[in-house]
C-alpha positions in Angstrom: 0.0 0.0 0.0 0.9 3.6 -0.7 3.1 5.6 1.8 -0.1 7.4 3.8 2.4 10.1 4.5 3.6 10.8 0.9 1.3 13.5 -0.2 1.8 14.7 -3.8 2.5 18.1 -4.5 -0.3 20.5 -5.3 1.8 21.4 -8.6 2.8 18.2 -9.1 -0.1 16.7 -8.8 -2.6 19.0 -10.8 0.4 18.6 -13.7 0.3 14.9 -13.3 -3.4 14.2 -13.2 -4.2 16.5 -16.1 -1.9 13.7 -18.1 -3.8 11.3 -16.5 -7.1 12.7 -18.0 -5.9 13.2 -21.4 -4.4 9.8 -21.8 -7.4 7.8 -23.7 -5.7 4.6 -23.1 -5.7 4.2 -19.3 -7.3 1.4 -17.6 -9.5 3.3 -15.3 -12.0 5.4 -16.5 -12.3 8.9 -14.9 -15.9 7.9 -13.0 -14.1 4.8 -11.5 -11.2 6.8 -10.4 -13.0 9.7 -8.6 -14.9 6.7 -6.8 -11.4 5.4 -5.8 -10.2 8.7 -4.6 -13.7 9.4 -2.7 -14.7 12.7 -4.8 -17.3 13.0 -7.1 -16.4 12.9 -11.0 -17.4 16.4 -11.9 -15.7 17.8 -8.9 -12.5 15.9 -10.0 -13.0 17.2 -13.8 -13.5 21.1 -12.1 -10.4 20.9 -9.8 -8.1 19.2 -12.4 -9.1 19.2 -16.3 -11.4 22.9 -16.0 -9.3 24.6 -12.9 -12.8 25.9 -12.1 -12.3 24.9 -8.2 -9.5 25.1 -6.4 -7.4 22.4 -5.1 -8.0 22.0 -1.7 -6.3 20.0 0.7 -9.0 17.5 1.0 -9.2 16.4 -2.5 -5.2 16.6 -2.7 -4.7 14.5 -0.4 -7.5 11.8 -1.7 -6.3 12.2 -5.1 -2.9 11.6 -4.6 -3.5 8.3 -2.4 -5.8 7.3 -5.5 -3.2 7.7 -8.1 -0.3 6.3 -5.9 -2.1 3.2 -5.9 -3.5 2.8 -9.0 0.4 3.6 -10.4 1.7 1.0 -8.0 -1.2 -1.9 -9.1 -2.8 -1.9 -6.0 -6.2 -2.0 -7.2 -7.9 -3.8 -9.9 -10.7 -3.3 -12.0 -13.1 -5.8 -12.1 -16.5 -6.4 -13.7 -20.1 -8.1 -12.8 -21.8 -10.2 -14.8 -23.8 -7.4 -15.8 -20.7 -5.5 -17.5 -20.9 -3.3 -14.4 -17.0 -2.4 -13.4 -15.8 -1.8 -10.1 -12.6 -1.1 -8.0 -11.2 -3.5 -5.7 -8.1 -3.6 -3.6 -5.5 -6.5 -4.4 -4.1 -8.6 -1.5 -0.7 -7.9 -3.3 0.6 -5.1 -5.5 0.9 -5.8 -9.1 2.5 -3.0 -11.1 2.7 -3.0 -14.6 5.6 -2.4 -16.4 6.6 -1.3 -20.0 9.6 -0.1 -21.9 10.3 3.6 -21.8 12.4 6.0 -23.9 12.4 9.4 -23.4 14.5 12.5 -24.0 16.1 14.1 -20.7 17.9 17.2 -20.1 21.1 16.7 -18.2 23.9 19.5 -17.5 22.5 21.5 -20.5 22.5 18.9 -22.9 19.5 16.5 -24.2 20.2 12.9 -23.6 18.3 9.7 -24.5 17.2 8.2 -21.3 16.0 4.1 -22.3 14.6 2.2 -19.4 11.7 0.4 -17.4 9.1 2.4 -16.0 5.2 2.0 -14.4 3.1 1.7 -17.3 0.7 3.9 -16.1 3.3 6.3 -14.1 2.8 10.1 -15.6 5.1 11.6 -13.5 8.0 12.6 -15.3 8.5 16.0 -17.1 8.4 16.5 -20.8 11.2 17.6 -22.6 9.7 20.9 -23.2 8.9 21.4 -19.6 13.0 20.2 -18.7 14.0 23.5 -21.0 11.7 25.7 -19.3 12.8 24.9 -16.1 9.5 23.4 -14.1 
């Protein structure tokens, strides 16, 4: 289970959820996620995709918990027989895992950066974000 203590930034976060949103591939749809994270869905889409409401430290709080353990494959999505989904927690992580390449800034100077990463992590910085210094 996710680090209780581990709060996400408020800038991190709202930069890192709004990737989150746009990403049509995910595994969890936005309605199962705000469920996860204990906030209703229009209330997440106000705070994070229209910045309509602020982010308070409530639905920070929440939100980063949710996301730290859907990253780290703590919860899985499941489905009734009716083709109803739902969220439940896994007795043991399972993180999922994919081949990353990515440019990174380093000293000035753009480097190729090839690894393993969480599939679902959204975290890191673009390159055009490195140069402008966020």
């Amino acid at each position: 289970m996710g680090n209780p203590k581990s709060v996400i930034p408020k800038i991190q976060l709202l930069r890192t959820i709004k990737r989150f949103l746009a990403d049509k591939d995910r595994a969890i749809s936005v309605q199962l996620f705000s469920e996860l994270a204990g906030i209703s869905k229009t209330h997440l889409l106000d705070v994070f995709e229209n910045e309509s409401e602020p982010m308070t430290e409530f639905v920070q709080r929440r939100v980063s918990k949710a996301y730290t353990e859907y990253k780290n494959g703590e919860v899985a999505i499941m489905q009734n027989r009716d083709n109803t989904r739902f969220v439940q927690y896994r007795k043991e992580a399972q993180p999922q895992y994919e081949r990353s390449t990515g440019l990174h800034l380093v000293n000035g100077q753009i480097k190729i950066k090839l690894g393993v990463k969480a599939k679902y992590d959204y975290d890191d910085l673009t390159l055009d974000e490195q140069l402008k210094g966020r």
